[in-house]
PDB file of the backbone (N, CA, C, O) and the ligand in Angstrom, with CONECT records:
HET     ZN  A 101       1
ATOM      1  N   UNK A   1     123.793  96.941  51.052  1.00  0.00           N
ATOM      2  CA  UNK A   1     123.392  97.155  52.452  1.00  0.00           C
ATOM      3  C   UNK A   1     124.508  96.779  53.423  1.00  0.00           C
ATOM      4  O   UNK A   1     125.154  95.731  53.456  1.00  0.00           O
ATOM      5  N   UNK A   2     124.595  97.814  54.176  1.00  0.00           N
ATOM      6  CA  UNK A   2     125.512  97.071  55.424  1.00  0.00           C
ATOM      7  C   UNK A   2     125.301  95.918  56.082  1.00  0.00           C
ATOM      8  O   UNK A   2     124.257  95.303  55.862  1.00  0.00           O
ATOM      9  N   UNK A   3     125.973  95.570  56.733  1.00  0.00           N
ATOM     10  CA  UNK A   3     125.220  94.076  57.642  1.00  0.00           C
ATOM     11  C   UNK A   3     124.883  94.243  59.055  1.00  0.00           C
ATOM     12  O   UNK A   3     125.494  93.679  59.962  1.00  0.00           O
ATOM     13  N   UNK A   4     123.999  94.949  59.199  1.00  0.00           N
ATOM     14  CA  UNK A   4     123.555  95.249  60.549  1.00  0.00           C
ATOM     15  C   UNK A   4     122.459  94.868  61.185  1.00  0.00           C
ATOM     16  O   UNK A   4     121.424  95.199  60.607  1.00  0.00           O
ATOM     17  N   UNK A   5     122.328  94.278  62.188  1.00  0.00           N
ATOM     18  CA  UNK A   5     121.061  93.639  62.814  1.00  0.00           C
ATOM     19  C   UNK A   5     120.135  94.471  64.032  1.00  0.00           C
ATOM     20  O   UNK A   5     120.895  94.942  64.878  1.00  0.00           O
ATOM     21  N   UNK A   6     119.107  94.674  64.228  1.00  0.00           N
ATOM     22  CA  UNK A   6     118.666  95.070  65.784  1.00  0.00           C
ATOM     23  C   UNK A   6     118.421  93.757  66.668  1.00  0.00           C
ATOM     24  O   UNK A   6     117.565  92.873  66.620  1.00  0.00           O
ATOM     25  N   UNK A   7     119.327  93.953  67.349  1.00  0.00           N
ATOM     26  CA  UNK A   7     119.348  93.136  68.768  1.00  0.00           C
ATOM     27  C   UNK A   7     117.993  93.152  69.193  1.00  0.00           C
ATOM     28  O   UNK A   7     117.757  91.944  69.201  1.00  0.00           O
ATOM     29  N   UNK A   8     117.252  93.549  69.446  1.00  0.00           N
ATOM     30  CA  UNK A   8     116.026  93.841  70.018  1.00  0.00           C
ATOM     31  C   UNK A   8     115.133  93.460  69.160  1.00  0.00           C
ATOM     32  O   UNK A   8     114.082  93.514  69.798  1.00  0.00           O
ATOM     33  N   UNK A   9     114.889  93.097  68.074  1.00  0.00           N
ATOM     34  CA  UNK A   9     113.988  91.748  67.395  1.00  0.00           C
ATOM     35  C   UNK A   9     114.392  90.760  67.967  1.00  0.00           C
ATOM     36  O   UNK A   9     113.675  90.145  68.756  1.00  0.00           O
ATOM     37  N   UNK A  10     115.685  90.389  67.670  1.00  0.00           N
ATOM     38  CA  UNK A  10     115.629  88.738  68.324  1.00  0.00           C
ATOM     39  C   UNK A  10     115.547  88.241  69.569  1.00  0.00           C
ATOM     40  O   UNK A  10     115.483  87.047  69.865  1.00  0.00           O
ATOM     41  N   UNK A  11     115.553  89.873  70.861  1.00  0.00           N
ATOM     42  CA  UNK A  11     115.026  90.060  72.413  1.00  0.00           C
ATOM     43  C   UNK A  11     113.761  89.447  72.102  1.00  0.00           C
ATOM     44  O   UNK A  11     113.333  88.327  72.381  1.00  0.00           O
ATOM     45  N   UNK A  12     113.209  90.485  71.415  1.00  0.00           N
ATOM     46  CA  UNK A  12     111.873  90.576  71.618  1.00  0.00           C
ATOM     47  C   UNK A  12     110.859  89.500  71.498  1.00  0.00           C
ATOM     48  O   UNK A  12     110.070  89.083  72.346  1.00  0.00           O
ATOM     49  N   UNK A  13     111.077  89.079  70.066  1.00  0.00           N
ATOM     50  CA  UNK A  13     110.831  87.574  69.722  1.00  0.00           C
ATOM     51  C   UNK A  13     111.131  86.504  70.745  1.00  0.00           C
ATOM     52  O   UNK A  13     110.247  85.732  71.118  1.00  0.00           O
ATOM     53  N   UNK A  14     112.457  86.444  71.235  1.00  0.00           N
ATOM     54  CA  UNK A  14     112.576  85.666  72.608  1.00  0.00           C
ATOM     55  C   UNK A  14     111.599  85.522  73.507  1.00  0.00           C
ATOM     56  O   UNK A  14     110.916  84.526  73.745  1.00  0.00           O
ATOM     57  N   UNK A  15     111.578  86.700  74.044  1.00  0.00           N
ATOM     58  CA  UNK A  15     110.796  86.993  75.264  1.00  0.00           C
ATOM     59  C   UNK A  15     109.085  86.794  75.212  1.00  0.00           C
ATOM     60  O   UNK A  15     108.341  86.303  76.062  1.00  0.00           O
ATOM     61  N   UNK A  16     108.672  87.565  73.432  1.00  0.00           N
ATOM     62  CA  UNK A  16     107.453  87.280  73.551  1.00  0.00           C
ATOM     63  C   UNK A  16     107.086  85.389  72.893  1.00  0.00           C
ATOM     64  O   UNK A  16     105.878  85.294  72.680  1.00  0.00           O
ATOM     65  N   UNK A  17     107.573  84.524  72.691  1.00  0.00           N
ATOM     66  CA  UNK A  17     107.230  83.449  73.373  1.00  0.00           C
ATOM     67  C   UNK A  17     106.689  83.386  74.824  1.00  0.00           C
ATOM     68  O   UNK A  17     105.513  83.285  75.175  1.00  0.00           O
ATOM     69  N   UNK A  18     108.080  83.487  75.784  1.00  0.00           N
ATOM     70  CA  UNK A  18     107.996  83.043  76.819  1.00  0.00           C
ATOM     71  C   UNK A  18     106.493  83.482  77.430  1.00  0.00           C
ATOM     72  O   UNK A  18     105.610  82.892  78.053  1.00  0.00           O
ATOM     73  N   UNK A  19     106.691  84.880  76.894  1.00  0.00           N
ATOM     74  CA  UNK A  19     105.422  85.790  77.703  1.00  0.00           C
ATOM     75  C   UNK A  19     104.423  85.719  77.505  1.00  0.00           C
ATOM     76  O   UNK A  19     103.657  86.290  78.281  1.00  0.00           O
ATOM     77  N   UNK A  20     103.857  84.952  76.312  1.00  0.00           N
ATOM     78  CA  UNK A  20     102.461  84.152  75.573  1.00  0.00           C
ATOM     79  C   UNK A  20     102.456  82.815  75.922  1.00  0.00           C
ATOM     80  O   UNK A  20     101.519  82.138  75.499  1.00  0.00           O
ATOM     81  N   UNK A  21     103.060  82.442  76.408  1.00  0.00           N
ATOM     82  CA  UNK A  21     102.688  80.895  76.900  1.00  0.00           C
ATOM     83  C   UNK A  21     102.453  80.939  78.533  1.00  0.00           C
ATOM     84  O   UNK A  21     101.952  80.045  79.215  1.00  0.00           O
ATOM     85  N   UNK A  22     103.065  82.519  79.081  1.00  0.00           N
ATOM     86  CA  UNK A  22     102.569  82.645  80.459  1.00  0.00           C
ATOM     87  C   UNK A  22     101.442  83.159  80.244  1.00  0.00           C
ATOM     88  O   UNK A  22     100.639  82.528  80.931  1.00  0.00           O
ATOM     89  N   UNK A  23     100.763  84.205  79.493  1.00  0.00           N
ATOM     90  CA  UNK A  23      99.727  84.981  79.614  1.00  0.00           C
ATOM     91  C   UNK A  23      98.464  84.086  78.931  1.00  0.00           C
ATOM     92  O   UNK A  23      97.246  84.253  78.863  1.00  0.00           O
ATOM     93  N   UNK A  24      99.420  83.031  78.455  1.00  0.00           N
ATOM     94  CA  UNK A  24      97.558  82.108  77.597  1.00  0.00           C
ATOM     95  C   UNK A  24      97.349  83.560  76.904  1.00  0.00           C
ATOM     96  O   UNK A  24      96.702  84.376  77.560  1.00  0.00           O
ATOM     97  N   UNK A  25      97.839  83.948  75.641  1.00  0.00           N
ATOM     98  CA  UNK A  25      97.462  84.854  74.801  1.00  0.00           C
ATOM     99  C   UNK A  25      97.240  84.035  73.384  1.00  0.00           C
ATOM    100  O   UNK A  25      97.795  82.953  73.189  1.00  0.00           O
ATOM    101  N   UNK A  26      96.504  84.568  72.560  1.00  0.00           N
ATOM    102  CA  UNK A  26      97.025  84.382  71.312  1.00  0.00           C
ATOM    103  C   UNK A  26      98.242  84.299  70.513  1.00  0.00           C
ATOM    104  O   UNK A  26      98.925  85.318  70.414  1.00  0.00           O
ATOM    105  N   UNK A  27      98.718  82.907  69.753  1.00  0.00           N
ATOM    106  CA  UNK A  27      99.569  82.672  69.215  1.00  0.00           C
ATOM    107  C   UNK A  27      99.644  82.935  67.824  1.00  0.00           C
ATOM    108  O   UNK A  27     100.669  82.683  67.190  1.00  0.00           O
ATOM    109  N   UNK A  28      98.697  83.392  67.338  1.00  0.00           N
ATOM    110  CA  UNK A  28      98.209  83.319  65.845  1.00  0.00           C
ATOM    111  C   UNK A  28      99.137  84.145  64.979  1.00  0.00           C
ATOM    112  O   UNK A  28      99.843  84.888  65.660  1.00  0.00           O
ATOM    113  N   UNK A  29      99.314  84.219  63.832  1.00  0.00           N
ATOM    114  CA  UNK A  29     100.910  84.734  63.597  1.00  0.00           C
ATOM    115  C   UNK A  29     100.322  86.175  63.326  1.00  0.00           C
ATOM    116  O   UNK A  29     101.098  87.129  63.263  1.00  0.00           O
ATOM    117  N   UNK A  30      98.811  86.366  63.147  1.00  0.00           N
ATOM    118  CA  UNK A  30      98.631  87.839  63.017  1.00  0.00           C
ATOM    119  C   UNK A  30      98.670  88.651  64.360  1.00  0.00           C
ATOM    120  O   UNK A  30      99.352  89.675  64.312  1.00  0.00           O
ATOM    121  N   UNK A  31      98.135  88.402  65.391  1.00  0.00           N
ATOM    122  CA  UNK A  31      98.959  88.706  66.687  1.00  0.00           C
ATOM    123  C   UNK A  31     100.059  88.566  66.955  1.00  0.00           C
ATOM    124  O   UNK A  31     100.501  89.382  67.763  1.00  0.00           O
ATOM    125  N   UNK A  32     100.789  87.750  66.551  1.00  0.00           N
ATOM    126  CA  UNK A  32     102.357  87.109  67.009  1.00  0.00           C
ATOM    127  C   UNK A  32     103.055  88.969  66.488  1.00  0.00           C
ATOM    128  O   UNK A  32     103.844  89.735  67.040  1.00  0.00           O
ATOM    129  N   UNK A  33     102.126  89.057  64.992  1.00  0.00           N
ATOM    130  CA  UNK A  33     102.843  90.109  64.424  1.00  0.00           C
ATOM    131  C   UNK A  33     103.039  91.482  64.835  1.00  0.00           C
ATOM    132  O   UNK A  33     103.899  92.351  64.691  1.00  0.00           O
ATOM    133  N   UNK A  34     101.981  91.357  65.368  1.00  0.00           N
ATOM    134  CA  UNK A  34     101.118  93.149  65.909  1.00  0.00           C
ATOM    135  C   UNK A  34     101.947  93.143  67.396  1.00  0.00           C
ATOM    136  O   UNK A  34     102.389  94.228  67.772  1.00  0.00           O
ATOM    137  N   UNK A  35     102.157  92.006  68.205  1.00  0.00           N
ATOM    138  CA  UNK A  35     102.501  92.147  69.360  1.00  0.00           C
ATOM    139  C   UNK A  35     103.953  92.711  69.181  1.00  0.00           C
ATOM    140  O   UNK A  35     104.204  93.866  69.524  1.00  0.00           O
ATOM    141  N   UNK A  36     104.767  92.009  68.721  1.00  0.00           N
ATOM    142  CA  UNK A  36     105.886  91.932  67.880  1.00  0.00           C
ATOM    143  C   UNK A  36     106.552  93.281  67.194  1.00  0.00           C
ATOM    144  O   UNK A  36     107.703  93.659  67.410  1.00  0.00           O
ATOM    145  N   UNK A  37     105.734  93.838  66.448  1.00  0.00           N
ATOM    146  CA  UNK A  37     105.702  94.988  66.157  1.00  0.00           C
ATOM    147  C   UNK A  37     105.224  96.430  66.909  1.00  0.00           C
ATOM    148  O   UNK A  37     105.878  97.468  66.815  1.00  0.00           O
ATOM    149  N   UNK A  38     104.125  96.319  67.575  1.00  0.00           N
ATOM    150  CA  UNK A  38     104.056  97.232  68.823  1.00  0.00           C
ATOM    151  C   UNK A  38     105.255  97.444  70.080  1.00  0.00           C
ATOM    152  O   UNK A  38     105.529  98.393  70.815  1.00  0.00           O
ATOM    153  N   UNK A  39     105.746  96.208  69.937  1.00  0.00           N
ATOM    154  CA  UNK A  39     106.585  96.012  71.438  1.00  0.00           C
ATOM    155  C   UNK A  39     107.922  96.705  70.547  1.00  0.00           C
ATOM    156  O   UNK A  39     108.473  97.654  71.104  1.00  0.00           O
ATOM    157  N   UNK A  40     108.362  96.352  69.443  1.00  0.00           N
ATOM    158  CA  UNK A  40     109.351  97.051  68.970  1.00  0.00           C
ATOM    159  C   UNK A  40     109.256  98.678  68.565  1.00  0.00           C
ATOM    160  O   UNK A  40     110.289  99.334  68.431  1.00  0.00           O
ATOM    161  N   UNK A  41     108.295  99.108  68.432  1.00  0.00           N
ATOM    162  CA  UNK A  41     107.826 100.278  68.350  1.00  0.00           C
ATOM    163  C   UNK A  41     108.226 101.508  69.752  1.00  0.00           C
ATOM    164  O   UNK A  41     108.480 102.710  69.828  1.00  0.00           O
ATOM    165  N   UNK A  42     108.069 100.190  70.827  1.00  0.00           N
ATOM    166  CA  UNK A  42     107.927 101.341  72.083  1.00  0.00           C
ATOM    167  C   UNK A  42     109.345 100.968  72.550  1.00  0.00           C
ATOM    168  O   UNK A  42     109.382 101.437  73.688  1.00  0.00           O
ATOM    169  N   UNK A  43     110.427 100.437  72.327  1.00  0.00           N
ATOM    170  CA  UNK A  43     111.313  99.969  72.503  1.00  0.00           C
ATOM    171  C   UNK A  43     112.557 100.640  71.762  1.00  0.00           C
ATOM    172  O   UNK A  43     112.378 101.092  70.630  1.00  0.00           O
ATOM    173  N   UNK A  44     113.815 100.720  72.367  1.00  0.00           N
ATOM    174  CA  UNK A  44     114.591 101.516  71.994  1.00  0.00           C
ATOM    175  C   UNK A  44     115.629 100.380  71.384  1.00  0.00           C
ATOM    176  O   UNK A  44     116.191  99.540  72.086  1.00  0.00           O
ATOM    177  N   UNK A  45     115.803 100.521  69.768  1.00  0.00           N
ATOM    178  CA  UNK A  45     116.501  99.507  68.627  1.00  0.00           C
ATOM    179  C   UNK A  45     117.734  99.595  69.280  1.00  0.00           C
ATOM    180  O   UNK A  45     118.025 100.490  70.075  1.00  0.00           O
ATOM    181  N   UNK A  46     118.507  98.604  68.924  1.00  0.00           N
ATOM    182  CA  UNK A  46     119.907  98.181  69.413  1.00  0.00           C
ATOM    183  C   UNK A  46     120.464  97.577  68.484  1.00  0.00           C
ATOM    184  O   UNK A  46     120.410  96.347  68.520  1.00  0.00           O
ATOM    185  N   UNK A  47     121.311  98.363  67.147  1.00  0.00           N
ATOM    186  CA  UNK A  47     121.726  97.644  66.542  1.00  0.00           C
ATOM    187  C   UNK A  47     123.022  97.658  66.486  1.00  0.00           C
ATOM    188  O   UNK A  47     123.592  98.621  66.999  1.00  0.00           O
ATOM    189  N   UNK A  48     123.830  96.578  65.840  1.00  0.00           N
ATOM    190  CA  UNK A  48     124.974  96.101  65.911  1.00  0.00           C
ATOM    191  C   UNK A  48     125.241  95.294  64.225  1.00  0.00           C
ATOM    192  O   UNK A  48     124.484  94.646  63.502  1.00  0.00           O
ATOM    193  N   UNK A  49     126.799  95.753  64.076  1.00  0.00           N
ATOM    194  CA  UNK A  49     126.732  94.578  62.961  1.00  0.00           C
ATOM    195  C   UNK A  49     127.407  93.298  63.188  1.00  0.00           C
ATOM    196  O   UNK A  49     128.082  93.146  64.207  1.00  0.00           O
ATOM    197  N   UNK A  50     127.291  92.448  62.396  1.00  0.00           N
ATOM    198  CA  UNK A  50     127.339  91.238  62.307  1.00  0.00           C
ATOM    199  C   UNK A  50     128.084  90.673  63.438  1.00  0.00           C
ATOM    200  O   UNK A  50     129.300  90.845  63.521  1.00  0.00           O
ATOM    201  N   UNK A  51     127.402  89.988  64.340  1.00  0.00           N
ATOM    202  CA  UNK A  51     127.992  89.724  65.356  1.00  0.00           C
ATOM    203  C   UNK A  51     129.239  88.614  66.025  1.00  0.00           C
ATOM    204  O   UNK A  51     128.899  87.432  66.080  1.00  0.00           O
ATOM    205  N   UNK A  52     129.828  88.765  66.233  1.00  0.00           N
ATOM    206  CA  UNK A  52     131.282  87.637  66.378  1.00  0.00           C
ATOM    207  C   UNK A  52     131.855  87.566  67.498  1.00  0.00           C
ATOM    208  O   UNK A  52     132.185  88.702  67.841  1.00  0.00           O
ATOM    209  N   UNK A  53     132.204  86.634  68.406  1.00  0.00           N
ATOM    210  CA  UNK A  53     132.560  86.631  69.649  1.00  0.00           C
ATOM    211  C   UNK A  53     132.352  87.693  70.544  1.00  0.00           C
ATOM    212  O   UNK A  53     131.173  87.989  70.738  1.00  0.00           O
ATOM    213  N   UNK A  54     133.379  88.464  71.250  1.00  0.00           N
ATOM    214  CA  UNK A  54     133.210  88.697  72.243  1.00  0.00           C
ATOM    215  C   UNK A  54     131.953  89.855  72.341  1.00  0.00           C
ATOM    216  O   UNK A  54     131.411  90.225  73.382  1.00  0.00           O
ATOM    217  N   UNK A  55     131.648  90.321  70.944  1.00  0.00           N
ATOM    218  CA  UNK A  55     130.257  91.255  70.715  1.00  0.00           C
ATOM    219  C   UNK A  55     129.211  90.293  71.477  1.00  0.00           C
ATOM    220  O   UNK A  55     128.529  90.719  72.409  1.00  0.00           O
ATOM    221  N   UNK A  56     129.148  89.204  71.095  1.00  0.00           N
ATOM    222  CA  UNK A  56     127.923  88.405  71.618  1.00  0.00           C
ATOM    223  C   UNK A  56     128.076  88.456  73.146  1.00  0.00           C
ATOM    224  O   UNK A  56     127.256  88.967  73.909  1.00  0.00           O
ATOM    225  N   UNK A  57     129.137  87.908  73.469  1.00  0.00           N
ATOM    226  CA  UNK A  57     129.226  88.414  75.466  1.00  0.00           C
ATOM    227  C   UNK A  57     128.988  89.658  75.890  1.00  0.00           C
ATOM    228  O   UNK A  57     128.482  89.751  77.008  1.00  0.00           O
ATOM    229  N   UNK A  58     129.304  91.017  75.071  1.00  0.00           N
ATOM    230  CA  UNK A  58     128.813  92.261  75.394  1.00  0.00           C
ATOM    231  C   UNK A  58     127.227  92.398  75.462  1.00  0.00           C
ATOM    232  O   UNK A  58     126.606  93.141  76.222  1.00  0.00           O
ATOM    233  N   UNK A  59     126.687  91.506  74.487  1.00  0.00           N
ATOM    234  CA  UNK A  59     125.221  91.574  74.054  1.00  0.00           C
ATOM    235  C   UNK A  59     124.413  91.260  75.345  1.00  0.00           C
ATOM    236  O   UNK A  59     123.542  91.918  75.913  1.00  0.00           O
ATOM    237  N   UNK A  60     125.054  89.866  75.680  1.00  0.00           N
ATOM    238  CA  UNK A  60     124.379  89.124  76.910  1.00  0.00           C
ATOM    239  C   UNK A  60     124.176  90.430  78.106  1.00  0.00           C
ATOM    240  O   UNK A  60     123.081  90.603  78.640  1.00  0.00           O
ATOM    241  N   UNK A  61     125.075  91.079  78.348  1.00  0.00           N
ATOM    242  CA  UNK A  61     124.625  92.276  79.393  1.00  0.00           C
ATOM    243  C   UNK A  61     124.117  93.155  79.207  1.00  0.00           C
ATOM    244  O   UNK A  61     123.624  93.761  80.158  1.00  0.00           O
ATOM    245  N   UNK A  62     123.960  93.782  77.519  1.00  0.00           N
ATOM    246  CA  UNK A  62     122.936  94.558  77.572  1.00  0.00           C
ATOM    247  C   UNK A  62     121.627  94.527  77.116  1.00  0.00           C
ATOM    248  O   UNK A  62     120.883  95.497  76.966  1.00  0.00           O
ATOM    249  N   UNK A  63     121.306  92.967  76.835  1.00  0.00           N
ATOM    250  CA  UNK A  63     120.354  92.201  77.443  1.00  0.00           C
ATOM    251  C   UNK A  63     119.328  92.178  78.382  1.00  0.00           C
ATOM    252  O   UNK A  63     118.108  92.309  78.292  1.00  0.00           O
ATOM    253  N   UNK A  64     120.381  91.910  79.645  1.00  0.00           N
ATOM    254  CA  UNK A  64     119.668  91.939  81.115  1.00  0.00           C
ATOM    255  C   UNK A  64     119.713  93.334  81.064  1.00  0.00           C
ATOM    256  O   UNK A  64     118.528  93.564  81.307  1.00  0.00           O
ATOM    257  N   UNK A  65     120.313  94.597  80.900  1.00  0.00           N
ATOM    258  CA  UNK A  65     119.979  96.048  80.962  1.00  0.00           C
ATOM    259  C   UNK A  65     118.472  96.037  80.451  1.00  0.00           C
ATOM    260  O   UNK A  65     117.710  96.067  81.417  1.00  0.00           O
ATOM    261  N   UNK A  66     117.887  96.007  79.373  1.00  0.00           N
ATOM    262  CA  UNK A  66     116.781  95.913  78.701  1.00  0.00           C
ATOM    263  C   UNK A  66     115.794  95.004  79.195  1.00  0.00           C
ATOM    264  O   UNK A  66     114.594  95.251  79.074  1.00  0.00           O
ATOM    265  N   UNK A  67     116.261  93.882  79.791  1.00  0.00           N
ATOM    266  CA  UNK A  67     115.526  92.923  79.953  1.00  0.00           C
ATOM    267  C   UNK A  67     113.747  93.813  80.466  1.00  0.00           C
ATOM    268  O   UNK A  67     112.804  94.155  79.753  1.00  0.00           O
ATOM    269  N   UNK A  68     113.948  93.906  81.891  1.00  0.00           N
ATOM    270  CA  UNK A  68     112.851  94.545  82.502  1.00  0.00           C
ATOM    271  C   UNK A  68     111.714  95.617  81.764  1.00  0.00           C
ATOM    272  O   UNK A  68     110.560  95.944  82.041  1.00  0.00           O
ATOM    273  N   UNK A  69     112.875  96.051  80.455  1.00  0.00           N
ATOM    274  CA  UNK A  69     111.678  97.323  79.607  1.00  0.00           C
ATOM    275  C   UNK A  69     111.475  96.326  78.359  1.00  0.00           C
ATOM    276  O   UNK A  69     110.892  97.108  77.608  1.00  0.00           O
ATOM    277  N   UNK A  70     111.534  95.543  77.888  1.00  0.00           N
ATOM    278  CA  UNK A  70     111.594  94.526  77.192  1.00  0.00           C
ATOM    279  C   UNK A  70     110.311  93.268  77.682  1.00  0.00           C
ATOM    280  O   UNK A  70     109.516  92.855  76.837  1.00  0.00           O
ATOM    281  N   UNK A  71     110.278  92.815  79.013  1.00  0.00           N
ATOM    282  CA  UNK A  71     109.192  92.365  79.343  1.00  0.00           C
ATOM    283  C   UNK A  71     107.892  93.238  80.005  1.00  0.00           C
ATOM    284  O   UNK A  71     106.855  92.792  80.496  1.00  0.00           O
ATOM    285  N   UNK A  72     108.394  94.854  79.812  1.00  0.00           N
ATOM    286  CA  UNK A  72     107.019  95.324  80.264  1.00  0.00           C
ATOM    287  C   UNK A  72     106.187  95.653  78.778  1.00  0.00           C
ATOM    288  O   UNK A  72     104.978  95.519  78.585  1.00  0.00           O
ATOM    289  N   UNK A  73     107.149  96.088  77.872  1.00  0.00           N
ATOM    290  CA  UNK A  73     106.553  96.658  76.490  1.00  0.00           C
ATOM    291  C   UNK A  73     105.821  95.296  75.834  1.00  0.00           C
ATOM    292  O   UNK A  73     104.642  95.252  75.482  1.00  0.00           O
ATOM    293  N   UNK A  74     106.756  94.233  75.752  1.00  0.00           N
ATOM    294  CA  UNK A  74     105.850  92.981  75.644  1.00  0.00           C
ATOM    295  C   UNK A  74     104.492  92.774  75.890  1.00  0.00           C
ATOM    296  O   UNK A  74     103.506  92.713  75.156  1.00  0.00           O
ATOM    297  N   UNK A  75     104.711  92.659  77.361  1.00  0.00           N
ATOM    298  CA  UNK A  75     103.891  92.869  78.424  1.00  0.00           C
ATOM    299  C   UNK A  75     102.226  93.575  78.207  1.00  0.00           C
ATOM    300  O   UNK A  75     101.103  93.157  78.489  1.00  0.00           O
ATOM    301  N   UNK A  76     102.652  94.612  77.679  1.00  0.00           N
ATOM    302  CA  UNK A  76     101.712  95.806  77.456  1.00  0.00           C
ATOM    303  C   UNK A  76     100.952  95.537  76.165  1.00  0.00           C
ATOM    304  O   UNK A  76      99.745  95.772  76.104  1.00  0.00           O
ATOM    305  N   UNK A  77     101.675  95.021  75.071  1.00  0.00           N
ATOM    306  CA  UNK A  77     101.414  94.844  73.891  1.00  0.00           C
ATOM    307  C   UNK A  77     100.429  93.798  73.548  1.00  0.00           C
ATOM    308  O   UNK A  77      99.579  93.763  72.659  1.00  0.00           O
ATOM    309  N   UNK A  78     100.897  92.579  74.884  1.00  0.00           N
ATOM    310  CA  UNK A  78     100.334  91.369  74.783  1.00  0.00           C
ATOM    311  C   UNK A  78      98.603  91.644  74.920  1.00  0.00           C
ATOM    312  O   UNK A  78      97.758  91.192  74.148  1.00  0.00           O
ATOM    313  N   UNK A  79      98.376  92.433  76.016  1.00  0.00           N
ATOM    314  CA  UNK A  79      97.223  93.051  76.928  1.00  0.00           C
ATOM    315  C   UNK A  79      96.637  93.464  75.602  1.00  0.00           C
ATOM    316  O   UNK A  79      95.778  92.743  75.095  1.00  0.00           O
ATOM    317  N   UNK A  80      97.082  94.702  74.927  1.00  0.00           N
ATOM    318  CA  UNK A  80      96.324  95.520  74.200  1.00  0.00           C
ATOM    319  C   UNK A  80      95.913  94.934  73.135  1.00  0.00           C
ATOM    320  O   UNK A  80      94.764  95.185  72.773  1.00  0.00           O
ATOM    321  N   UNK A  81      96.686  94.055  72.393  1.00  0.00           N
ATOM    322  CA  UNK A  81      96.290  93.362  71.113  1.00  0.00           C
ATOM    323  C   UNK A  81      95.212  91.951  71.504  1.00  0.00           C
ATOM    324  O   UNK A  81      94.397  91.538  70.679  1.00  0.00           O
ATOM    325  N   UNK A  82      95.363  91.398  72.738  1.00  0.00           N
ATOM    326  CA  UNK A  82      94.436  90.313  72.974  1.00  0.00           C
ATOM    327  C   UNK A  82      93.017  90.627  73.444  1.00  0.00           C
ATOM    328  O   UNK A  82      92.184  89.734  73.600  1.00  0.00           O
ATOM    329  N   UNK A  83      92.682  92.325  73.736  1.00  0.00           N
ATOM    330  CA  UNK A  83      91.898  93.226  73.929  1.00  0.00           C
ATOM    331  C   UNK A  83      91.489  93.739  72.687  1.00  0.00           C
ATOM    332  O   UNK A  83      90.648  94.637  72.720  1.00  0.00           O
ATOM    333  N   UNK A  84      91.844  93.415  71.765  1.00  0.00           N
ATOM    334  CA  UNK A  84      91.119  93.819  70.361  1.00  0.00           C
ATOM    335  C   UNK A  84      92.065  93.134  68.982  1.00  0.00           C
ATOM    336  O   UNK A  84      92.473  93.839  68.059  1.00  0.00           O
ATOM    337  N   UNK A  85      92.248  91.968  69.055  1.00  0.00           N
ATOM    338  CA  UNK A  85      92.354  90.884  68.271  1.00  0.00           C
ATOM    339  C   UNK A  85      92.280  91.281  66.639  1.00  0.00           C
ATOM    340  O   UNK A  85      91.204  91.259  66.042  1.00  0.00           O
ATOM    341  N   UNK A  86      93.541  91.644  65.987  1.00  0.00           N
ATOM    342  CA  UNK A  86      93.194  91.041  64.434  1.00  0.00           C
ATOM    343  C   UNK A  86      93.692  89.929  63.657  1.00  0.00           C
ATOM    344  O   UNK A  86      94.550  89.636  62.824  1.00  0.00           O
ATOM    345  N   UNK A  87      92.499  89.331  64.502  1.00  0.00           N
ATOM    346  CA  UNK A  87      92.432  88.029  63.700  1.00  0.00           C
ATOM    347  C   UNK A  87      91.074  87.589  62.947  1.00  0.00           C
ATOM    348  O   UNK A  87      91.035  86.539  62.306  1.00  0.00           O
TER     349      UNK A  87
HETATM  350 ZN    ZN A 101      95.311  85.776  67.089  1.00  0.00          ZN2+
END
């Protein structure tokens, strides 16, 4: 396998913390999963390989590019899965 990562799991994962401890959602890892996985679904992958200096400073800006569609898909995911729970 090559060594390539999507940037946008480890966004996403980021963000959906932050965004479950604002929304008082479910933390449960079977939601954690579905949210997680929906939000990456509607989200456009960003991958890169193995990352090493100044890649990581490129990352940081396209980051904040994503940021805003990144906390709405979250966002959205959080809503729909805490609206019908598999847990
Ligand atoms: Zn749950």
């Amino acid at each position: 396998m090559y060594n390539v990562i999507n940037y946008m799991e480890i966004w996403v994962n980021e963000y959906m913390d932050v965004l479950l401890e604002r929304s008082g959602g479910c933390k449960c890892d079977n939601c954690k999963r579905d949210i997680f996985t929906l939000s990456l679904n509607n989200l456009k992958p960003c991958y890169v390989a193995t990352p090493i200096g100044n890649i990581m400073a490129r990352l940081e800006s396209t980051k904040q590019q994503f940021e805003t569609d990144i906390i709405v898909e979250i966002t959205k995911a959080i809503n729909k899965i805490n609206s019908n729970p598999n847990h």
